[in-house]
Backbone bond lengths (Angstrom), bond angles and torsions (degrees), N, CA, C in turn:
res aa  C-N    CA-C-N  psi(-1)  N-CA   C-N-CA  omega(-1)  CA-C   N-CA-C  phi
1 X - - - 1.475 - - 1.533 111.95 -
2 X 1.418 113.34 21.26 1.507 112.93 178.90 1.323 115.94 -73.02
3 X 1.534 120.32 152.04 1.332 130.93 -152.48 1.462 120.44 -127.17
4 X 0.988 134.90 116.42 1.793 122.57 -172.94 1.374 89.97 -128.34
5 X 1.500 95.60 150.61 1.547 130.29 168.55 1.497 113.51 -101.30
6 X 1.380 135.50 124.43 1.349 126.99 -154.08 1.788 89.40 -135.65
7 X 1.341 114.79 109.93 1.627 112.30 165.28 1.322 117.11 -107.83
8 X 1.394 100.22 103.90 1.939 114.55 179.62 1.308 113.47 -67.56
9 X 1.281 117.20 85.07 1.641 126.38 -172.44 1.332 114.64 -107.37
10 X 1.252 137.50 92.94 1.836 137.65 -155.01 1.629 85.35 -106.84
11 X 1.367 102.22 160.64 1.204 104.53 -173.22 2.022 129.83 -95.61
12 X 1.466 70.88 -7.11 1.829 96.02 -177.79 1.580 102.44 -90.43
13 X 1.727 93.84 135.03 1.850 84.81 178.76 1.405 92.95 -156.36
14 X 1.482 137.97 126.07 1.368 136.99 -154.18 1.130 92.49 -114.15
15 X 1.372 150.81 -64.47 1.187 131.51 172.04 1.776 140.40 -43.61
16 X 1.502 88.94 -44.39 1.983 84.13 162.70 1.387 73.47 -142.61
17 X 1.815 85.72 145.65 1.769 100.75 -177.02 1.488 100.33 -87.61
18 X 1.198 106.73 169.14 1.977 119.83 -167.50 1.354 101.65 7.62
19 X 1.461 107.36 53.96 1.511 109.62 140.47 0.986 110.17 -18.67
20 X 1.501 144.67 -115.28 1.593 157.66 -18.89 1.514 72.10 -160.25
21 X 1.460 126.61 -29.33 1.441 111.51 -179.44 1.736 116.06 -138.76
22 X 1.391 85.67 42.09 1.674 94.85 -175.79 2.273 97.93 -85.80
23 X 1.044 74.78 157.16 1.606 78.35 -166.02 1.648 94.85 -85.42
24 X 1.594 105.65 144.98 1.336 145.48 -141.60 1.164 116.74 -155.42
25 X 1.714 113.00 79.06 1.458 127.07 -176.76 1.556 113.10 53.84
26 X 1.464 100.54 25.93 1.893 105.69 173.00 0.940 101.74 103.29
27 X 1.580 147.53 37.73 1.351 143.15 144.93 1.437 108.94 -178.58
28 X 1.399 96.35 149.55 1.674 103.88 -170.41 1.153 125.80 -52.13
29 X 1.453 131.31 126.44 1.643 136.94 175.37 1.263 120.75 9.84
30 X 1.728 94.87 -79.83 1.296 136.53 -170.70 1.942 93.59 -43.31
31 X 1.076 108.87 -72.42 1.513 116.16 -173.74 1.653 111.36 -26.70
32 X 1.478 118.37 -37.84 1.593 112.70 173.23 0.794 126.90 -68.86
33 X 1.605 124.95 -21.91 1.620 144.21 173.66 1.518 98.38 -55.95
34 X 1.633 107.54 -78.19 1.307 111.82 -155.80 1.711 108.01 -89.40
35 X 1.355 134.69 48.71 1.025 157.05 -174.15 1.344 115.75 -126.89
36 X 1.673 103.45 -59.26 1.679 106.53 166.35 1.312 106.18 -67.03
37 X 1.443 126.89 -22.73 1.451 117.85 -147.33 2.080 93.09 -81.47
38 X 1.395 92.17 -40.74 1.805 103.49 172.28 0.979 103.46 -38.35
39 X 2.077 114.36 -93.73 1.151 118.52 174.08 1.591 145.48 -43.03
40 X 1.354 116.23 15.98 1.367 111.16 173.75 1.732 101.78 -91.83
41 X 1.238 110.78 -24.18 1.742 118.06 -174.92 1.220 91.39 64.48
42 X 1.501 139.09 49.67 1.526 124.42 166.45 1.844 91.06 -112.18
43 X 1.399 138.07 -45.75 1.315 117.22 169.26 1.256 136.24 -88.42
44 X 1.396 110.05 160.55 1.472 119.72 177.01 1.504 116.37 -74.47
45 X 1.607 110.87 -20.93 1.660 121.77 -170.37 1.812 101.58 -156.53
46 X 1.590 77.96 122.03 1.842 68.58 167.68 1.574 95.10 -132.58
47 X 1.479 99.88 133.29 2.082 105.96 179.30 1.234 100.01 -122.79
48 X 1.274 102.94 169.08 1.479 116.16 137.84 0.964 132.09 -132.84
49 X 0.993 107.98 138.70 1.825 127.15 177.70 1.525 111.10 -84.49
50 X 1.662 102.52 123.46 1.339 94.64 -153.76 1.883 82.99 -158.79
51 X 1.862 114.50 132.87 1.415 122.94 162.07 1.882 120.40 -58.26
52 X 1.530 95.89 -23.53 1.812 121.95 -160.76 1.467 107.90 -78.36
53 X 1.357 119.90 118.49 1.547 121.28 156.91 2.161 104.43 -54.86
54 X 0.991 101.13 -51.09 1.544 111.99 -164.85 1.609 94.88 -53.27
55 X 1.740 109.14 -61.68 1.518 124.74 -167.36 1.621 83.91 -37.70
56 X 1.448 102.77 -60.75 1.727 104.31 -155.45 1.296 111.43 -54.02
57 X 1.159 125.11 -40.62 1.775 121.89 -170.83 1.461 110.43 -61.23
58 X 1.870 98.80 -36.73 2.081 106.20 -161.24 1.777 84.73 -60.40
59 X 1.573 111.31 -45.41 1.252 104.08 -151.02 1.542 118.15 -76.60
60 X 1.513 108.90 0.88 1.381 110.91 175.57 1.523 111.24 -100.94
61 X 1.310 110.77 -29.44 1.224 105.71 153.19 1.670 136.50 -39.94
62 X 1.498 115.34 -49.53 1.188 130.66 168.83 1.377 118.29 -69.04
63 X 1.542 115.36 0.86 1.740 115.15 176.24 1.564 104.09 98.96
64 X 1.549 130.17 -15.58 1.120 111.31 -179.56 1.727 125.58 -73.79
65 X 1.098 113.01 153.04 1.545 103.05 157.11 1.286 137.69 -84.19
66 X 1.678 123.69 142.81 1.302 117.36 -177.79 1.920 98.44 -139.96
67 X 1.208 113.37 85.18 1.298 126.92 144.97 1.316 146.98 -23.99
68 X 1.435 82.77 -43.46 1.732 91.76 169.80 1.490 125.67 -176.46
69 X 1.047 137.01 135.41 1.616 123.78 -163.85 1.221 114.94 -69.91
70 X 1.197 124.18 127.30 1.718 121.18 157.65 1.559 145.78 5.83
71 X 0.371 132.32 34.78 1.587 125.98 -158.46 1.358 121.44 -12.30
72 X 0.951 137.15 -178.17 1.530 163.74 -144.93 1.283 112.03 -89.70
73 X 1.476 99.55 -55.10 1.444 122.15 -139.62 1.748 87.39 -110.89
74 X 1.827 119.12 -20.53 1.580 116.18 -179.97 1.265 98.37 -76.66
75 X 1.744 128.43 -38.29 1.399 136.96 -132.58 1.620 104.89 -90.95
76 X 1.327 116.86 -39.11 1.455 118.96 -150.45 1.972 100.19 -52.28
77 X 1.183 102.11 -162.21 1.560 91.86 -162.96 2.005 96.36 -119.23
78 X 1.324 119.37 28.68 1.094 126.63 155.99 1.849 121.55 -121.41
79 X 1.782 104.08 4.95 1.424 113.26 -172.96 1.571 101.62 -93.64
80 X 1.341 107.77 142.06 1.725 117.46 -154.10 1.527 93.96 -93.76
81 X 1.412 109.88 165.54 1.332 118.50 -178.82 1.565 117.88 -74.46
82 X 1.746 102.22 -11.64 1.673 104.66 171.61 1.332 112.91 -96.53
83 X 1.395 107.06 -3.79 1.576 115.46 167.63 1.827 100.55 -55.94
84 X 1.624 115.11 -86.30 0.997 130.25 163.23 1.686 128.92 -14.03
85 X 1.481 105.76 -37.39 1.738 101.97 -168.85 1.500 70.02 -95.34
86 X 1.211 164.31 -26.39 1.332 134.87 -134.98 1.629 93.27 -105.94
87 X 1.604 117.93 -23.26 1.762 129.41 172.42 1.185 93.15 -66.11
88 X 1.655 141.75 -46.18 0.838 137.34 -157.12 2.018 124.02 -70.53
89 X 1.056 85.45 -45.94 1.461 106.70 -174.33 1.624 120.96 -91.51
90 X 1.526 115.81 -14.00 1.361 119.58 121.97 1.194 151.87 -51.63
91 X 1.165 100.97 -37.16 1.634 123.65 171.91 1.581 118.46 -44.91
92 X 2.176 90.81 -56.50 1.148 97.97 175.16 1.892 131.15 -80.62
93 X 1.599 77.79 -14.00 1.994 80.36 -174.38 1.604 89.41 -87.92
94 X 1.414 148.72 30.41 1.268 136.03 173.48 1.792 97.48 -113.75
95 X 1.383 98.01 -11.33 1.363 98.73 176.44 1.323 117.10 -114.66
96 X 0.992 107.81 0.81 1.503 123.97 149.68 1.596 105.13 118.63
97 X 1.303 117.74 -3.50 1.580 120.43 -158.32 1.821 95.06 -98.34
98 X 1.628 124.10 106.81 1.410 122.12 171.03 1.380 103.56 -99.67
99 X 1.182 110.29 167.29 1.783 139.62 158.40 1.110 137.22 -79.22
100 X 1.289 145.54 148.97 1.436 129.65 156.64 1.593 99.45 -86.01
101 X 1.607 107.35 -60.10 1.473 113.40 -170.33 1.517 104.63 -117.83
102 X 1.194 118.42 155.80 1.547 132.23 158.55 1.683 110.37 -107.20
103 X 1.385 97.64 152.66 1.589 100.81 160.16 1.757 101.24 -136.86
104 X 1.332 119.78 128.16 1.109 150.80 175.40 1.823 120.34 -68.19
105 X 1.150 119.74 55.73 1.543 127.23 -150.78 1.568 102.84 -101.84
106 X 1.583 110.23 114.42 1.903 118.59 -161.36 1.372 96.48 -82.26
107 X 1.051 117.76 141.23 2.277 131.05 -168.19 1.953 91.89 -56.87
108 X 1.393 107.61 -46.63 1.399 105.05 -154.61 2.004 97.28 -99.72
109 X 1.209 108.30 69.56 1.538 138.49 175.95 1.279 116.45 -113.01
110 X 1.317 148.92 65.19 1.343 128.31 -158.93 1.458 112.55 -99.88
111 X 1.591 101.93 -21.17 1.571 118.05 -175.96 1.680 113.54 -87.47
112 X 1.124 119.69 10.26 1.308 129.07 176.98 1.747 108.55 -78.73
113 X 1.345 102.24 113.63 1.441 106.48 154.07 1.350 127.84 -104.68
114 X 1.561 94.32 148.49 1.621 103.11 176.38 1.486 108.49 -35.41
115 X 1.035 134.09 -82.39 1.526 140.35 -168.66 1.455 119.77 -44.79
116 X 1.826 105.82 -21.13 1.387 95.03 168.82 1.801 109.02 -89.13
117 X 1.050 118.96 -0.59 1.638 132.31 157.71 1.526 105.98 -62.26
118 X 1.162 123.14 -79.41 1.242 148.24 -179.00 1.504 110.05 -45.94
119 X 1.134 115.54 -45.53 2.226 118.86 163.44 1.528 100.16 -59.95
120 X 1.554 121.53 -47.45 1.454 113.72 -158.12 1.674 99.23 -74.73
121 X 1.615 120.65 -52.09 1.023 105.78 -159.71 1.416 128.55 -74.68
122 X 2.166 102.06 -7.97 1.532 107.63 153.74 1.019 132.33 -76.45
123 X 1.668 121.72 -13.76 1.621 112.24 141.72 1.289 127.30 -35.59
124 X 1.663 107.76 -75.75 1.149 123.94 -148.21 1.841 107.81 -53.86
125 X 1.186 104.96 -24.02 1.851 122.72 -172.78 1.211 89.49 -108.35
126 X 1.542 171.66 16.67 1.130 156.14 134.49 1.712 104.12 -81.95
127 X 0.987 121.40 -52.75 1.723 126.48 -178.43 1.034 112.31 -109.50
128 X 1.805 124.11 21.00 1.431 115.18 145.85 1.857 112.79 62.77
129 X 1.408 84.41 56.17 1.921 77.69 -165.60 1.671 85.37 -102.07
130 X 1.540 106.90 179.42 1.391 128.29 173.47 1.848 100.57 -73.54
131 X 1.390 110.91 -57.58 1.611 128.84 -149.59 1.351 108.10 -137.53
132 X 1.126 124.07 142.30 1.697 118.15 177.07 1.755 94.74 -143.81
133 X 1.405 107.21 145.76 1.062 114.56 -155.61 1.864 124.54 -149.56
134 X 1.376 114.44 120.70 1.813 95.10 -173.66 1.279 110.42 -76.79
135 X 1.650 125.75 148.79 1.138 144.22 170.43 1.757 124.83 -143.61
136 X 1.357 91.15 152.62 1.160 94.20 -160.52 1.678 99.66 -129.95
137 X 1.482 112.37 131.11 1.507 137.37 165.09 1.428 102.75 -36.23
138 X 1.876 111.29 124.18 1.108 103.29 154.39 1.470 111.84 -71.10
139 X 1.634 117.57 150.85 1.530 130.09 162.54 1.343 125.47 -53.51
140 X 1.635 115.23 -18.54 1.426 116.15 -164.80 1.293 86.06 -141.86
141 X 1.390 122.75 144.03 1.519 126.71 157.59 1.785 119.47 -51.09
142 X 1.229 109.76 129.73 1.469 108.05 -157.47 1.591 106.38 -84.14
143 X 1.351 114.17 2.95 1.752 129.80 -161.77 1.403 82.60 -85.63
144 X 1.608 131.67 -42.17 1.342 85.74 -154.91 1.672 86.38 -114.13
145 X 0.796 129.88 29.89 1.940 133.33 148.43 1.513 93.97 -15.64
146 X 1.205 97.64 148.33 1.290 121.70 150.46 1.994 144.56 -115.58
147 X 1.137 123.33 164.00 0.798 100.43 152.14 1.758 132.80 -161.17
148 X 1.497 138.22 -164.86 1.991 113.62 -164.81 1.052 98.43 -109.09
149 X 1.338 122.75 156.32 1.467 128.40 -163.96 2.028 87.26 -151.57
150 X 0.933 112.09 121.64 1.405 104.20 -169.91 1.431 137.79 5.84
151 X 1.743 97.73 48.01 1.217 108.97 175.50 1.726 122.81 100.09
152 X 1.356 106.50 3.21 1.441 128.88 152.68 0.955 135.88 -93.85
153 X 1.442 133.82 149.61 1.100 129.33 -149.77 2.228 95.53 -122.06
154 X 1.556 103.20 101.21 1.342 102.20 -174.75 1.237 125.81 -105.16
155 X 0.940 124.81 152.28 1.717 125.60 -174.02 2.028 108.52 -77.33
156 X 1.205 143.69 122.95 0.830 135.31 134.82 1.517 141.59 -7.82
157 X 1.093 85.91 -80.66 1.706 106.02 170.38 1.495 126.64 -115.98
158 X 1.517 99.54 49.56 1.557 119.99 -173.90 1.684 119.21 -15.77
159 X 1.564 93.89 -32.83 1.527 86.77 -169.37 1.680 115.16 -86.40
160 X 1.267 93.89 -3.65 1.886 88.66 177.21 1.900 94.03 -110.85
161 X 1.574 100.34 68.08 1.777 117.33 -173.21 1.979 80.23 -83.17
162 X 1.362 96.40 -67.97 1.599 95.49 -176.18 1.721 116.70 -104.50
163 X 0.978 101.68 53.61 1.728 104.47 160.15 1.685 102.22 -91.49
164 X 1.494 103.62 165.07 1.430 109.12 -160.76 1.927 80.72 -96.14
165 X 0.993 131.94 157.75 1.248 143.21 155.18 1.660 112.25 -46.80
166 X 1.014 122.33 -68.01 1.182 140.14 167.84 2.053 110.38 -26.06
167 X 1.029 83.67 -27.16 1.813 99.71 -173.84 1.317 126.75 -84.86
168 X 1.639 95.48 -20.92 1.354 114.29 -158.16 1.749 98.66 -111.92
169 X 1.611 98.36 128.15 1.655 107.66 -179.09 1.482 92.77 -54.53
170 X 1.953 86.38 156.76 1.452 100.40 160.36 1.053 130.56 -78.40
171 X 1.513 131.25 142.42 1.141 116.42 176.49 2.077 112.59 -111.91
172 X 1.564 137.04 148.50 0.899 98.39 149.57 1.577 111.80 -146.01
173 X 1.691 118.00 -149.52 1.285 114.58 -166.36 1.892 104.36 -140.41
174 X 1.488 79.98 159.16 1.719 99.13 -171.44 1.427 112.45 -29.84
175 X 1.520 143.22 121.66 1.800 110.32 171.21 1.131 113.60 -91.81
176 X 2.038 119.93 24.54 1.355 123.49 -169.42 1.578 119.70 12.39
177 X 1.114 89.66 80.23 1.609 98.39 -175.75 1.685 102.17 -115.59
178 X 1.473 117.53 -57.17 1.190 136.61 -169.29 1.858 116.80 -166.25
179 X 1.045 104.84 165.88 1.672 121.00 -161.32 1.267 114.83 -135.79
180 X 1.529 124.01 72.88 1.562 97.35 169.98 1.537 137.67 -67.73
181 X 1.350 132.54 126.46 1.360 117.00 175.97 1.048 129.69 -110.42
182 X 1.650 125.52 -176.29 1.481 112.60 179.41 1.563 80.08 -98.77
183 X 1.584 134.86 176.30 1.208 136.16 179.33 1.596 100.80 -93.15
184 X 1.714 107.12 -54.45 1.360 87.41 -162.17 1.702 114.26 -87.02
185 X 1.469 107.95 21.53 1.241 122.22 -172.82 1.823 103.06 -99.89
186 X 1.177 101.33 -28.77 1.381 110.82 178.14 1.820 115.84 -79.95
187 X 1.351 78.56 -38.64 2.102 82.55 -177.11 1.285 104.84 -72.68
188 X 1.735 142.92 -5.73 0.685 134.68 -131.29 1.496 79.28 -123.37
189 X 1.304 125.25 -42.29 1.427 134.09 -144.43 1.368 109.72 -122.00
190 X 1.505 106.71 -15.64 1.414 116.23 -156.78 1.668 140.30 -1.10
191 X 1.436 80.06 70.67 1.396 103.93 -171.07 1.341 118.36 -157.31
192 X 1.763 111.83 123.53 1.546 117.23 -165.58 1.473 102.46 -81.19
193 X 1.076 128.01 3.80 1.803 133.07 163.80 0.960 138.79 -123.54
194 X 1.527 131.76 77.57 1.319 122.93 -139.06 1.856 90.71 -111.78
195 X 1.288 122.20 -173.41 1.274 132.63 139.28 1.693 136.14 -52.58
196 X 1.531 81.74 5.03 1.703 92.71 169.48 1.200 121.58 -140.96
197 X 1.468 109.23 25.78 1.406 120.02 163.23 1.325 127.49 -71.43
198 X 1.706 113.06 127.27 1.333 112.18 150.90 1.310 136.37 -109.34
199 X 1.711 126.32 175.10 1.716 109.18 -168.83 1.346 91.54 -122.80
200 X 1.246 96.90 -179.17 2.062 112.37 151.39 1.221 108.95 -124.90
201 X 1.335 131.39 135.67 1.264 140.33 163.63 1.866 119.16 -47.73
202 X 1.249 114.33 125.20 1.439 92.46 -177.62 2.068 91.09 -131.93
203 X 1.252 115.52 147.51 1.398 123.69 166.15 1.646 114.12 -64.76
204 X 1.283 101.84 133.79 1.473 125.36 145.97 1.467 106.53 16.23
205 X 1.381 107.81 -91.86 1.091 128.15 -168.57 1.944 120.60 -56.71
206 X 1.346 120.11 -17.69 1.268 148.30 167.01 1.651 101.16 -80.46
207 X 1.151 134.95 -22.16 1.422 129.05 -176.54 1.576 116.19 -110.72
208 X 0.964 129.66 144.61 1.364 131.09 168.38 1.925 104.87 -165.85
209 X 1.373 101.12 122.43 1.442 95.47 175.80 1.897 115.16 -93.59
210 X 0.611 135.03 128.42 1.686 150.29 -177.18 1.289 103.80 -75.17
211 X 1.127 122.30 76.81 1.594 106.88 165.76 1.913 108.49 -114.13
212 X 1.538 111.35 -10.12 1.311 95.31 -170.45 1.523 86.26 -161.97
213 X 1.531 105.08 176.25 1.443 111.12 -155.48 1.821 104.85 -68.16
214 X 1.546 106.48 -31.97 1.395 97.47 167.29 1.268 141.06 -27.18
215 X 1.981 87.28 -77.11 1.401 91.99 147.99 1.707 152.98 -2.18
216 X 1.617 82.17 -85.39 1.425 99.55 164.08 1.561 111.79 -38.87
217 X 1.137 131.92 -74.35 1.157 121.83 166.45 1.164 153.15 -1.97
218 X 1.357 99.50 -71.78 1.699 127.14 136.10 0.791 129.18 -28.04
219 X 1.635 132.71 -56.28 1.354 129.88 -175.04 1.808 101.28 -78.62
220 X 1.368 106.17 -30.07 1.557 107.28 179.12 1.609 110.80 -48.40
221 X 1.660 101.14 -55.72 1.518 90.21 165.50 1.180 149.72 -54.77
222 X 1.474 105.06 -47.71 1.575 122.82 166.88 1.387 111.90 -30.23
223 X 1.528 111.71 -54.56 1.475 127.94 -169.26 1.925 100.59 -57.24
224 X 1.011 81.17 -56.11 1.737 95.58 -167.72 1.782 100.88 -55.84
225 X 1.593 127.34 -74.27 1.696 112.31 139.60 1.663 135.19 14.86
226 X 1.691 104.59 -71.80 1.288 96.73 -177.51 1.939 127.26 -99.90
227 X 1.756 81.80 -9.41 1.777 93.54 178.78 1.837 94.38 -78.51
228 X 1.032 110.55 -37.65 2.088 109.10 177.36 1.971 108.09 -35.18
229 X 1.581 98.64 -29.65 1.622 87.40 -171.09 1.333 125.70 95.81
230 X 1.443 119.78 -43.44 1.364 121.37 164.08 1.622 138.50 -58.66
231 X 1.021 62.23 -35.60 2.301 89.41 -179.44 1.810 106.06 -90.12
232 X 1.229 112.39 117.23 1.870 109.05 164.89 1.331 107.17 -84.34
């Protein structure tokens, strides 16, 4: 029933450069990942897999392990993140060390709490799922989305024009935060979304995606929000 934490941290990042270790309310990104990943006491190993001499040092600094650099062929900037856990978890069963489960935890995560680790991975072993996963509520019902068609503004799903909101299921989306898996369910399928995935619901305020300095921002606040104590 041994457990590893795996942070896929490449060193190339075109939108904000050295993301993965750009400093983050006074210490690098990466460091919040593999911090909760310590303190939850749910793994036996938490690494990262990483192309970066630099990635590698921040991350040994912070207590993580890094075994071995990336490869070539995991790193390039079209190689998938199940590319990577699947280098990973070979690596270790060639050295003799296997898994029961993995969890898949992204460097630039800062809003991740232990306990939302700890809810998913008592899913994933109570209902026997493939993948367990955070998600987050769209804000607006997605039925009546729209979208432009040479400069018009069209309905999707025209026919819910006048449904009440209230009527309309929820829908929501990935908060790519983290992935728990089964291991040999993953090598098998290699794929963090299968037909037997389940999620946990997480709030608003627990999500923020990083794609640009805005962003960043954002999540700076969020952080600042839920470390205050007042706010869940």
């Amino acid at each position: 029933m041994k457990r590893i934490a795996i942070i896929p941290a490449r060193g190339g990042s075109k939108r904000i450069p050295r993301k993965n270790i750009r400093d983050f309310l006074g210490k690098p990104i990466i460091a919040y990942s593999i911090e909760t990943a310590l303190n939850s006491g749910l793994f036996e190993e938490v690494m990262v897999s990483t192309d970066d001499g630099e990635i590698a040092e921040i991350s040994l600094k912070y207590g993580a392990k890094v075994p071995f650099l990336r490869s070539k062929a995991a790193s390039g900037d079209f190689a998938t993140t199940a590319e990577a856990l699947v280098e990973v978890l070979q690596a270790y069963a060639s050295a003799g060390e296997e898994f029961a489960y993995g969890c898949c935890l992204y460097p630039t995560a800062p809003l991740v709490k232990a306990t939302a680790l700890t809810d998913a991975f008592k899913l994933m072993t109570e209902k026997k799922y493939d993948t367990v996963f955070p998600v987050l509520r769209y804000g607006y019902p997605i039925w009546r989305s729209l979208r432009i068609e040479d400069g018009k503004a069209v309905l999707n799903w025209p026919e819910h024009l006048r449904s009440r909101s209230q009527d309309l299921p929820a829908a929501f989306h990935d908060a790519g935060q983290f992935y728990w898996f089964g291991v040999k369910a993953f090598l098998e399928k290699r794929a963090l979304f299968t037909d037997n995935s389940g999620a946990i619901e997480l709030s608003e305020l627990e999500v923020q995606d990083i794609d640009n300095l805005t962003d960043w921002r954002l999540a700076e606040m969020k952080y600042r929000l839920m470390t205050k104590g007042d706010i869940k």
